[in-house]
N, C-alpha and C positions, 0 to 999 in steps of 0.2 A: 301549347304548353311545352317548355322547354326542359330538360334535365340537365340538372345541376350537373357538372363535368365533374368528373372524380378528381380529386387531390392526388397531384404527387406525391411517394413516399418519398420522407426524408432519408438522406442517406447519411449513416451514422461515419463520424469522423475515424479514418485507419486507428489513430490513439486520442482515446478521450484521456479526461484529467485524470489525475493520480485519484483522486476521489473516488471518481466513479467506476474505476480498474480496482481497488485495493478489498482486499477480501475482507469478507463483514463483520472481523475481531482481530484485536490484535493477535491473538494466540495463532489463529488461522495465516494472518499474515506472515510472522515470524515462521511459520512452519513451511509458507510456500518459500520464503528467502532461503532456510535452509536446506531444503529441498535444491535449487537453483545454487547456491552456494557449491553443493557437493557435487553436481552437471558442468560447473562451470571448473571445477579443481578433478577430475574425471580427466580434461582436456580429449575428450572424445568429439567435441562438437563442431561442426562447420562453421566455419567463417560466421555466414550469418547467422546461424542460430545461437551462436556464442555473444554477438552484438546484440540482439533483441531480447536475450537472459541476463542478460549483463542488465539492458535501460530498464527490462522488470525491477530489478531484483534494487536497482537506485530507485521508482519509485515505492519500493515495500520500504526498504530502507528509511526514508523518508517519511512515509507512513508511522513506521513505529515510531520512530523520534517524537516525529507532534504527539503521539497518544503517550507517551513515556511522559513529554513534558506538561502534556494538560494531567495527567496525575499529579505529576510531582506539583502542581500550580496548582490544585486540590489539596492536595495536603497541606500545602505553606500554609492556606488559609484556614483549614481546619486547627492549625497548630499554632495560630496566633500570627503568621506569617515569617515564622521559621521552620523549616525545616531542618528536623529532628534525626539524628543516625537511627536505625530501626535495629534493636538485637533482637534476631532469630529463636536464641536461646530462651 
């Protein structure tokens, strides 16, 4: 009787997709951009660590947009398919 050989683990890619990196709300996202925002205007950080905060901070970036624009593409259609100025007041 033979046993089955153990599976390699897989090894997860150095950067997965924006997707899978992007924290699990917008609210949480916009807070790690500004967070990263204010490290990157600091101008305290090395070379590379200022590179790799930097491609964060364009995948968060990115991130909010599409969730910004799948709202706004909620509303249009909740609103006949225009979009309505919104007053606060």
């Amino acid at each position: 009787m033979t046993t089955p050989t153990p599976s390699k683990p897989t090894k997860t890619p150095a950067r997965a997709s924006a997707a899978s990196v992007v924290a699990t709300s917008y609210e949480a996202a916009l807070e790690e951009l500004e967070q990263l925002v204010a490290q990157l205007d600091a101008g305290q950080l090395p070379l590379d660590q200022l590179l790799s905060r930097y491609q964060r901070g364009a995948e968060l970036l990115a991130y909010c947009r599409a969730r910004l624009e799948a709202v706004e593409n909620q509303i249009k259609v909740l609103e006949s398919g225009e979009l309505k100025p919104w007053d606060a007041a």
